[in-house]
N, C-alpha and C positions, 0 to 999 in steps of 0.2 A: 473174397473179401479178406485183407488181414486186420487180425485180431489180438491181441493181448492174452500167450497164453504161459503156463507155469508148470514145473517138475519141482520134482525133487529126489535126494539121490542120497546115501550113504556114505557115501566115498569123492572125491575129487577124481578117480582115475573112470568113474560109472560115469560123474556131468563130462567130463572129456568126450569118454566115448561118444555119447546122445550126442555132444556139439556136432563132433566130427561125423557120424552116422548119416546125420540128418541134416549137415551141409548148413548149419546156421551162421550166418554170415555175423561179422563184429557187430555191424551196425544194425542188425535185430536184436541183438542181446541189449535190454532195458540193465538188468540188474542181475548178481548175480549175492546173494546169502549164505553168510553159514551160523547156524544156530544149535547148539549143543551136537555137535558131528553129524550135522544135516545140514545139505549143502541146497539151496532154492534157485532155480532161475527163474527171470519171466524174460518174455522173448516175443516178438513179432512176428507171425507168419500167417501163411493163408487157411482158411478155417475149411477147407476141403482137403488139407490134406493130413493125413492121420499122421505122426511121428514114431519110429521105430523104437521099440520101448521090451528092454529085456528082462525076465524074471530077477528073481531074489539071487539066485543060485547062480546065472549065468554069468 
């Protein structure tokens, strides 16, 4: 089933990554935020599949 789901990220070069990682197409991206150097997405995808999601550090 897709679902309505959301990150958040540090940096603009981190949400890049995750887009590209995890193959999020334009037109799943809802919206994307930036609130005091914190950047939000929400995004559409299937609720089976988990999203590739890296430490603090990496």
């Amino acid at each position: 089933m897709i679902v309505l789901k959301s990150d958040y990220f540090s940096a603009h070069e981190r949400l890049t990554r995750f887009i590209n990682e995890n193959h999020i197409k334009r037109e799943d991206i809802l919206r994307i935020t930036q609130s005091q150097g914190m950047f939000t997405i929400f995004f559409y995808a299937d609720d089976a599949i988990e999203e590739i999601t890296h430490g603090l550090f990496s």
